[in-house]
C-alpha positions, -999 to +999 in steps of 0.1 A: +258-746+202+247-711+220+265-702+253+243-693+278+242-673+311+216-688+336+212-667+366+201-686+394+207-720+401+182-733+430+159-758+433+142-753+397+175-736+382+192-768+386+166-786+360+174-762+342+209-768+338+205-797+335+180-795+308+202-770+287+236-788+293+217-825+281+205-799+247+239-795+242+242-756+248+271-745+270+262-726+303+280-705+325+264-701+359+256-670+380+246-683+417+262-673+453+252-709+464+259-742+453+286-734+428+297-768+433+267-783+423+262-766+395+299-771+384+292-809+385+258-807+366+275-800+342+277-757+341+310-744+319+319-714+344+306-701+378+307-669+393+288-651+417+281-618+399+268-608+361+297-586+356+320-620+359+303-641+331+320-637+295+300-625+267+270-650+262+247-659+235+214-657+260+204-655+293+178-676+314+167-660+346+157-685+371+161-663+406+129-653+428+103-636+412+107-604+434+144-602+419+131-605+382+129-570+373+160-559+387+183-590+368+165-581+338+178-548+339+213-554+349+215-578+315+234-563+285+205-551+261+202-563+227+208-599+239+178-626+242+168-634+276+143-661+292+126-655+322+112-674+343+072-667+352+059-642+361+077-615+345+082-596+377+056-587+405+046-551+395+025-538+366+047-508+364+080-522+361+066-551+335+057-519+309+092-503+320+110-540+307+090-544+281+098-511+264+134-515+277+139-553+264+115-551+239+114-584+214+144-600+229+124-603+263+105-639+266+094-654+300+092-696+302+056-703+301+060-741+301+023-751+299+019-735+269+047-759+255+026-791+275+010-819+251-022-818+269-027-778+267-016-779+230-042-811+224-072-786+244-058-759+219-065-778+188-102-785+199-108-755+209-094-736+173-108-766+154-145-765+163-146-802+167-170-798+200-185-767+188-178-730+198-160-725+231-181-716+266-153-716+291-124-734+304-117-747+339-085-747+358-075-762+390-046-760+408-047-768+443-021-788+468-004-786+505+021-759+509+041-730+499+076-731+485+085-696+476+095-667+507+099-636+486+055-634+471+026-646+480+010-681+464-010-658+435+024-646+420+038-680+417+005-703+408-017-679+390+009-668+359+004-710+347-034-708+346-031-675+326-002-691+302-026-720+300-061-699+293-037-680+267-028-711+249-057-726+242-083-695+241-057-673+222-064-644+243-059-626+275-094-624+295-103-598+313-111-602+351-147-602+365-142-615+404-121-626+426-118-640+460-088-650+484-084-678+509-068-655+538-049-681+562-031-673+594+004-671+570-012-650+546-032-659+510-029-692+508-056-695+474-077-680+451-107-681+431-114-663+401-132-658+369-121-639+335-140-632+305-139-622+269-168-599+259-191-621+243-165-646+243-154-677+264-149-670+305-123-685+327-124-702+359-098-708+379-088-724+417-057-719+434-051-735+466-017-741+492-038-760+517-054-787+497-050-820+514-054-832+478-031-825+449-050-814+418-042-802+383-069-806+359-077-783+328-114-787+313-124-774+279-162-766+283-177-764+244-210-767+232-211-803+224-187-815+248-158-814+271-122-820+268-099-821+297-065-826+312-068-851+341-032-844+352+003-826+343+019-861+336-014-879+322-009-897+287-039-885+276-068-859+272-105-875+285-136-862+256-176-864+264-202-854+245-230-827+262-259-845+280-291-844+258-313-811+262-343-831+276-349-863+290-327-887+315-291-884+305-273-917+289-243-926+315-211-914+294-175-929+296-152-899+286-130-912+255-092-915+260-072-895+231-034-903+235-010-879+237+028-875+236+039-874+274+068-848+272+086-828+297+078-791+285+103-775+306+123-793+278+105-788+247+105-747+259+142-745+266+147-760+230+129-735+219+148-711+231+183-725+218+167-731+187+157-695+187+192-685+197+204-708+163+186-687+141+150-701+146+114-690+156+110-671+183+096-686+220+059-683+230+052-653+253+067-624+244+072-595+271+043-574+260+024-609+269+037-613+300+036-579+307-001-578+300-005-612+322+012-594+350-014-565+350-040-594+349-026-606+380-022-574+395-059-567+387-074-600+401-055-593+433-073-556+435-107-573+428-095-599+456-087-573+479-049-582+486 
């Protein structure tokens, strides 16, 4: 199995160890706080600088997203590295990487690894409710865990690697607005569109007193959607009738696997690092999804 390098080992580094360590890989861990933990989870070696770690396999990057840019170039070159979303938090510097790291540069999009996307994917490639019209995201909830970026940095990169997976493109933005509270942005609403194509609507939110995530799949004879990250499965309804008083319709329930795809993309990864396909969203993607963001926030006036 690969040896591995994960930089970072907080709150969602530690599920990462623990998700590579159960995959079998073995990981040495870079992290100037809670060695200890991460020596009991399972982690091979801990130091608290890059230069320390012995020659690795990979890298994972799990430290704040402000810090992205700068780990990324402090790696040896020519060695596969996962990064956490987004890439880093300036358009510039997300070119600058991506011609620096080139094709061994991926950034952990889980929701394009999630059952329920990939099931929205299939219907929306597959005709089976007609041509795509647009797709609807919502995340919204209480709270703000992140002290280094605003809420759009850390929210908005899964609705784009979500739009990405099942439209198969990057939109372009058309509007934006921002929910300025007394601490800042706290949301977002925006829309995206292809020309001629499919649009994308999306709601962020840190002061919801109601916890959403739902993904809708608008077609022409019907809807698809994602009810919730953990649901076990994806709700379809046919259109309403063009004319007349509209039948009552009960969405149908299609099952799907329910699978932890922070998993099922770190597999991916070691897989990758055994000699397999590459991961989903390259560093020209994620590059190009961080000049999205940087955009939106332009049009939103932040």
């Amino acid at each position: 199995m690969p040896s591995i390098g994960l930089i970072g080992c907080g709150k969602w580094g530690r599920l990462i160890l623990r998700d590579l360590v159960s995959l079998g890989a073995t990981v040495s861990v870079v992290t100037r706080q809670g060695g200890e933990q991460a020596s009991a989870a399972g982690a091979a070696v801990v130091v608290d600088r890059i230069a320390d770690l012995p020659s690795m396999d990979g890298f994972v990057v799990a430290t704040p997203t402000s810090t992205h840019a700068d780990v990324i170039e402090s790696l040896p070159r020519g060695v596969p590295i996962f990064c956490e979303k987004p890439l880093c938090d300036d358009a510039v510097r997300a070119r600058r990487l991506v011609d620096s790291a080139g094709d061994q540069l991926f950034v952990m999009d889980k929701w394009r690894y999630h059952d329920g996307v990939l099931a929205l994917a299939g219907i929306a490639r597959s005709g089976a409710l007609g041509p795509v019209v647009g797709l609807r995201t919502t995340r919204v909830g209480w709270g703000h865990d992140y002290a280094d970026v605003d809420c759009v940095w850390t929210l908005l990169p899964h609705e784009l690697g979500i739009a990405y997976e099942i439209l198969g493109r990057m939109l372009a933005p058309l509007s934006a607005v921002a929910d300025h509270g007394a601490i800042g942005v706290m949301g977002l609403i925006a829309v995206l569109a292809a020309p001629g194509g499919p649009w994308h609507a999306v709601e962020l939110s840190t002061r919801s007193p109601d916890r959403r995530r739902s993904i809708t799949l608008l077609c022409r004879d019907g809807t698809a959607r994602l009810n919730d990250a953990l649901a076990d499965h994806i709700e379809l309804i046919a259109s309403p009738p063009a004319n007349g008083a509209a039948p009552e319709q009960r969405p149908a329930k299609r099952p799907i696997p329910v699978t932890m795809p922070l998993m099922t993309e770190l597999k991916a990864f070691v897989d990758y690092l055994e000699g397999g396909p590459r991961p989903k969203s390259t560093a020209a993607e994620a590059a190009a999804a961080v000049e999205t963001i940087a955009a939106i926030r332009r049009l939103a006036g932040i």
